[in-house]
PASEBA-1860 file (N, C-alpha, C; in nm, 3 decimals):
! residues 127
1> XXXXXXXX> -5.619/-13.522/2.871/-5.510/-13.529/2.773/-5.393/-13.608/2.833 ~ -5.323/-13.663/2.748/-5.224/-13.732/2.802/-5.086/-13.703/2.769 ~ -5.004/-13.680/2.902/-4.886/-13.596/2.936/-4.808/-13.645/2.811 ~ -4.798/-13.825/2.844/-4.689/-13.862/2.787/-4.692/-13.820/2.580 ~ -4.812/-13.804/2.544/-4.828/-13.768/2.402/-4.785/-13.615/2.365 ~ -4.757/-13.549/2.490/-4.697/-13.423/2.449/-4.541/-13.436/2.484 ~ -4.502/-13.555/2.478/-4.330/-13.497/2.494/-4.296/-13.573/2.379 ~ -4.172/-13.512/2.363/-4.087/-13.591/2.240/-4.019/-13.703/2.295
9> XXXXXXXX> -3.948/-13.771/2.127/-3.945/-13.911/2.180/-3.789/-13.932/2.335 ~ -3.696/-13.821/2.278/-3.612/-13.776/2.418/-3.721/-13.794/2.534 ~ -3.779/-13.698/2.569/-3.840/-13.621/2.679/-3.885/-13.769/2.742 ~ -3.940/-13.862/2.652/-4.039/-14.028/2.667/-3.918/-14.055/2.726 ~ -3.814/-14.075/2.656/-3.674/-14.211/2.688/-3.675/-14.199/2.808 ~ -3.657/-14.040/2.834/-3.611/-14.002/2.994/-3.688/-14.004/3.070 ~ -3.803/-13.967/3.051/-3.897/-14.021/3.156/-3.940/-14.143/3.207 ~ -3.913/-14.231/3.104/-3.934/-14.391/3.084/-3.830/-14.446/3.216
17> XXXXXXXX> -3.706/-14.396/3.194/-3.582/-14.409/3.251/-3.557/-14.332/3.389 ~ -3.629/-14.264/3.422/-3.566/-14.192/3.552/-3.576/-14.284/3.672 ~ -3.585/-14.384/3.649/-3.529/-14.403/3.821/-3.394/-14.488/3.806 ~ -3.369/-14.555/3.677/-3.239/-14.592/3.685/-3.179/-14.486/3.682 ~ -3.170/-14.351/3.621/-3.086/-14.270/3.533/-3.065/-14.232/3.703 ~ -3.155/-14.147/3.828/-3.164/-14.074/3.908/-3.053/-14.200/3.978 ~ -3.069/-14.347/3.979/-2.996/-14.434/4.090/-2.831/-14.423/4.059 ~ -2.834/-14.376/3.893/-2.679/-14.377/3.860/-2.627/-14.246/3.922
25> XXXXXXXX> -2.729/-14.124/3.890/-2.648/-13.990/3.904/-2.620/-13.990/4.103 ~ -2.680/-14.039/4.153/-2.707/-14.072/4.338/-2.525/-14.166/4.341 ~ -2.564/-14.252/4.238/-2.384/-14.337/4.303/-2.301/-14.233/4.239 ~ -2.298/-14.214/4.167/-2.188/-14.113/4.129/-2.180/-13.956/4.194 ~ -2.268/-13.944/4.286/-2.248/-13.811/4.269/-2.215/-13.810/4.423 ~ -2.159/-13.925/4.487/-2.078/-13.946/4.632/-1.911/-13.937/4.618 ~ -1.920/-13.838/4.646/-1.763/-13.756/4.661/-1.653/-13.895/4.638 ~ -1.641/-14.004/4.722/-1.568/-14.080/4.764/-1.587/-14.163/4.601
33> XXXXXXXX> -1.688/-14.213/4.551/-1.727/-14.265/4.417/-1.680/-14.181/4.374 ~ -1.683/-14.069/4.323/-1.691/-14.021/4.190/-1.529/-14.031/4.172 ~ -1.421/-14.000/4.280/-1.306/-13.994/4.309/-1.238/-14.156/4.250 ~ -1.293/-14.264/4.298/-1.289/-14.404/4.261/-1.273/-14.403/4.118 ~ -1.391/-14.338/4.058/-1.414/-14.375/3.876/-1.315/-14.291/3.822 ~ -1.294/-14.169/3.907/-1.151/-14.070/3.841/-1.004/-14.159/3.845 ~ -1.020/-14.184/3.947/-0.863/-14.276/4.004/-0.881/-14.381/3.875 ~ -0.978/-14.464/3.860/-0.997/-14.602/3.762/-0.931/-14.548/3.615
41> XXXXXXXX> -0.971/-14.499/3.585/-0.950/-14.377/3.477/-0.814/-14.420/3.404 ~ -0.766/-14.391/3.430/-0.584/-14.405/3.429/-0.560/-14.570/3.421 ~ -0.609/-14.647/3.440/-0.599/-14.846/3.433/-0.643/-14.866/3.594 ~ -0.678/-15.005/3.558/-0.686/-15.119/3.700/-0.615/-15.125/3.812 ~ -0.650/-15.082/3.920/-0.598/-15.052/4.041/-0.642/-15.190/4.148 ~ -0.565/-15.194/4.224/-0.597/-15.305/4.374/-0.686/-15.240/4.475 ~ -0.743/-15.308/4.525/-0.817/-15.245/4.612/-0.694/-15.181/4.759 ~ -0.611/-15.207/4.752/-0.498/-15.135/4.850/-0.438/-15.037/4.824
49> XXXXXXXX> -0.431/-15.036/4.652/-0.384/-14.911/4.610/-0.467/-14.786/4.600 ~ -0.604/-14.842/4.595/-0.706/-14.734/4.626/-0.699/-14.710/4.750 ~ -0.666/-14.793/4.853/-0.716/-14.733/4.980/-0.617/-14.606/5.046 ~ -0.479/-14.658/4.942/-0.347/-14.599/4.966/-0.408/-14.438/4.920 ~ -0.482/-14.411/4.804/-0.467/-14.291/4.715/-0.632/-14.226/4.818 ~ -0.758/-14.293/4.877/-0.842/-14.248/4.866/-0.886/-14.213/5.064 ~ -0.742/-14.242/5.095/-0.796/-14.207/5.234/-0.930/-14.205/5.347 ~ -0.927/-14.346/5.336/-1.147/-14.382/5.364/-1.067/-14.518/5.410
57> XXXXXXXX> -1.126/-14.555/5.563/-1.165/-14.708/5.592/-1.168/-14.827/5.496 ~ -1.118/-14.907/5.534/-1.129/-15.037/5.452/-1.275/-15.042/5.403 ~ -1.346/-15.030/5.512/-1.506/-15.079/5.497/-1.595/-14.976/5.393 ~ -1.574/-14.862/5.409/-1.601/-14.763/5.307/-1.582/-14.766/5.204 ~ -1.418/-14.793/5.140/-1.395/-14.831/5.010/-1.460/-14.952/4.987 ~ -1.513/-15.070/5.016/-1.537/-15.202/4.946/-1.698/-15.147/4.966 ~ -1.765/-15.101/5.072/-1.946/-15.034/5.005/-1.899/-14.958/4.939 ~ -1.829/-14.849/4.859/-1.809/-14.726/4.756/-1.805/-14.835/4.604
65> XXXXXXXX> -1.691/-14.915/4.678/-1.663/-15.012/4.542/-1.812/-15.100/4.494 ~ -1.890/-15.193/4.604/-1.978/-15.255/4.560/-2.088/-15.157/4.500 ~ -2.112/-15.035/4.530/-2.226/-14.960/4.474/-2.190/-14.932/4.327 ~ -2.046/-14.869/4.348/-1.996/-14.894/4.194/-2.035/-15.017/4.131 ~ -1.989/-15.102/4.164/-2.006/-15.241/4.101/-2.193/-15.268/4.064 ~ -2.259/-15.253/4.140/-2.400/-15.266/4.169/-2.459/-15.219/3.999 ~ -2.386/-15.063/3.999/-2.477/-14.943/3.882/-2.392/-14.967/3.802 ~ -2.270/-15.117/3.767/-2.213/-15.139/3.611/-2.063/-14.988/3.565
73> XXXXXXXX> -2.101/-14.947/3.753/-1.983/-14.826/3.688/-1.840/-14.912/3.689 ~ -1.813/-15.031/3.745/-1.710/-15.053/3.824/-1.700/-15.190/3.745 ~ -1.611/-15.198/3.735/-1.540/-15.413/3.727/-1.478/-15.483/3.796 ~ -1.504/-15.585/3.839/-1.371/-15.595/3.955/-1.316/-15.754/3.849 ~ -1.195/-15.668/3.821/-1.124/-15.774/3.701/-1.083/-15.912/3.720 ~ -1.012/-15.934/3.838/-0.951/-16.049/3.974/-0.994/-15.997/4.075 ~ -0.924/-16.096/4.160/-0.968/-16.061/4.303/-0.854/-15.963/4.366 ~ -0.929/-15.892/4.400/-0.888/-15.726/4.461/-0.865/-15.657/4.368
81> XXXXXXXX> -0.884/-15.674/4.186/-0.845/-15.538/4.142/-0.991/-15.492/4.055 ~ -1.008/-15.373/4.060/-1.077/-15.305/3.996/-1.055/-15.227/3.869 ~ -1.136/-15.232/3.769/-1.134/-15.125/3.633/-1.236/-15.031/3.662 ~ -1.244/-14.902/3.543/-1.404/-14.850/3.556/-1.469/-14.941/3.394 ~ -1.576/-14.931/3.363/-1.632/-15.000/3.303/-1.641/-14.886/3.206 ~ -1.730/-14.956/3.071/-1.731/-14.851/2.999/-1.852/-14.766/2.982 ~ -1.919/-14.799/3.077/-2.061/-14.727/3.118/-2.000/-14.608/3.193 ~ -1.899/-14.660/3.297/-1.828/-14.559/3.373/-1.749/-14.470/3.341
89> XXXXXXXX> -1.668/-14.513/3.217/-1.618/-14.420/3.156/-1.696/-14.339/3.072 ~ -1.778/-14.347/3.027/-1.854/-14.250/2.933/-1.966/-14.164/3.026 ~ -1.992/-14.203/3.147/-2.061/-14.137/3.275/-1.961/-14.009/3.279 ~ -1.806/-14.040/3.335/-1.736/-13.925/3.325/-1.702/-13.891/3.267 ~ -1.685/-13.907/3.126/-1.617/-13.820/3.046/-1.707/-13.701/3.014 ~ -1.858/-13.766/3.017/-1.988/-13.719/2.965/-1.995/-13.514/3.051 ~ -1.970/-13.620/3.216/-1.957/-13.505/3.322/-1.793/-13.391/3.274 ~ -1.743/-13.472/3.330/-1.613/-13.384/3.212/-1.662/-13.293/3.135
97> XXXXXXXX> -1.706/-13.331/3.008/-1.719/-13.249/2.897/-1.838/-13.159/2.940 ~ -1.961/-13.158/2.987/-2.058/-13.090/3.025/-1.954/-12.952/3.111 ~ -1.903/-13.014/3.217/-1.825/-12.929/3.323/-1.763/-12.831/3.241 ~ -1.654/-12.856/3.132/-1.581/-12.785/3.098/-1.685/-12.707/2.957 ~ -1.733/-12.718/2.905/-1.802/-12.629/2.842/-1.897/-12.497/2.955 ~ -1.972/-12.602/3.041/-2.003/-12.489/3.150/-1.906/-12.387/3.183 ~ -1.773/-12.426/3.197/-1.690/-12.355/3.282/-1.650/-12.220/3.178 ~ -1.634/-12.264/3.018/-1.618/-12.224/2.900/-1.722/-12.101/2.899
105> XXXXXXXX> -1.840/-12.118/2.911/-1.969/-12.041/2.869/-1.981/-11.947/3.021 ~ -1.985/-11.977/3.157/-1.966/-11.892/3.256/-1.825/-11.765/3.214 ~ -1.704/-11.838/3.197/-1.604/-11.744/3.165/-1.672/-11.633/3.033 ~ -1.690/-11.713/2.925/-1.721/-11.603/2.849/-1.859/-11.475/2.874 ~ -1.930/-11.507/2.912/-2.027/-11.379/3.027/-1.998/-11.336/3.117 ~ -1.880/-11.370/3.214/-1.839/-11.290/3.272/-1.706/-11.198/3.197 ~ -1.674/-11.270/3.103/-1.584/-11.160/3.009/-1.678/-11.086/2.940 ~ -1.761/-11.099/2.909/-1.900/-10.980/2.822/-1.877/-10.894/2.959
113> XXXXXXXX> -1.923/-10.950/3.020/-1.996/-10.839/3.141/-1.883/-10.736/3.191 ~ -1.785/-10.762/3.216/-1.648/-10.682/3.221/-1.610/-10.638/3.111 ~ -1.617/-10.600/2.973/-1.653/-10.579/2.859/-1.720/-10.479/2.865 ~ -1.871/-10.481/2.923/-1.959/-10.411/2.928/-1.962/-10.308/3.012 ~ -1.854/-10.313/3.110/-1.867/-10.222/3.261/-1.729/-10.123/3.248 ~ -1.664/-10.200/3.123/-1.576/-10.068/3.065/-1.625/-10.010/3.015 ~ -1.668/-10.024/2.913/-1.753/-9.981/2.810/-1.854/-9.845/2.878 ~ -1.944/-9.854/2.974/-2.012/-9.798/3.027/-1.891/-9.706/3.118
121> XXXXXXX> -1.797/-9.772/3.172/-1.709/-9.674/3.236/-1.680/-9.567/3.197 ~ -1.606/-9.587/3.036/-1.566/-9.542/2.909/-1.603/-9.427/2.871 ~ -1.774/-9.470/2.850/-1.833/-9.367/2.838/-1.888/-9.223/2.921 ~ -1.913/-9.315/3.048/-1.929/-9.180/3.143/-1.857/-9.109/3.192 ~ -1.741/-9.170/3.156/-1.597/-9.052/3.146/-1.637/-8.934/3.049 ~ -1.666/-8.947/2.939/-1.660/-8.876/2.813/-1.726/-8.776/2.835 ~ -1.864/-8.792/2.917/-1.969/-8.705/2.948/-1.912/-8.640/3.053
END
């Protein structure tokens, strides 16, 4: 039987796609990058003004920057300044919004669950 006829057409895209998708989530998910596309965020920065805000070697920021640049997260507008792109922006906002609903849905089960441990408190008082 064949794998690929049991997934949907999602499940295909992504599978089709995982080694770009895995090469984007790998650049982005380096502390020093992901910090870069946050800083970009806000408008076009110099590469001095990043180095000013991101505390990393000259040589570190311009490989952080070219990998950016490499995976389309990054623009480099003139010479020495950088944008994030709009691949890059919708990478983080994407993370953003995932994050904060996570953060949304953890809070609310741990408010059930404290909810629940009164509740049970509550009651074995009564008894």
């Amino acid at each position: 039987m064949d794998k690929k006829s049991d997934m949907d057409p999602s499940q295909e895209f992504l599978m089709n796609s995982l080694e770009d998708i895995v090469s984007i989530l790998k650049t982005i998910a380096h502390i020093n990058r992901f910090r870069i596309l946050i800083l970009l965020l806000k408008g076009p920065l110099t590469f001095q003004m990043l180095l000013e805000q991101m505390d990393i070697k000259k040589s570190a920021l311009a490989n952080d920057l070219a990998e950016l640049k490499d995976s389309n997260l990054v623009d480099k507008i003139q010479h020495g300044t950088y944008e994030i792109s709009e691949n890059g922006k919708n990478y983080v906002k994407s993370i953003e919004k995932t994050y904060r609903e996570s953060m949304d849905i953890e809070k609310k089960v741990w408010e059930s669950k404290q909810r629940e441990r009164l509740s049970k408190s509550f009651l074995e008082r009564k008894h």
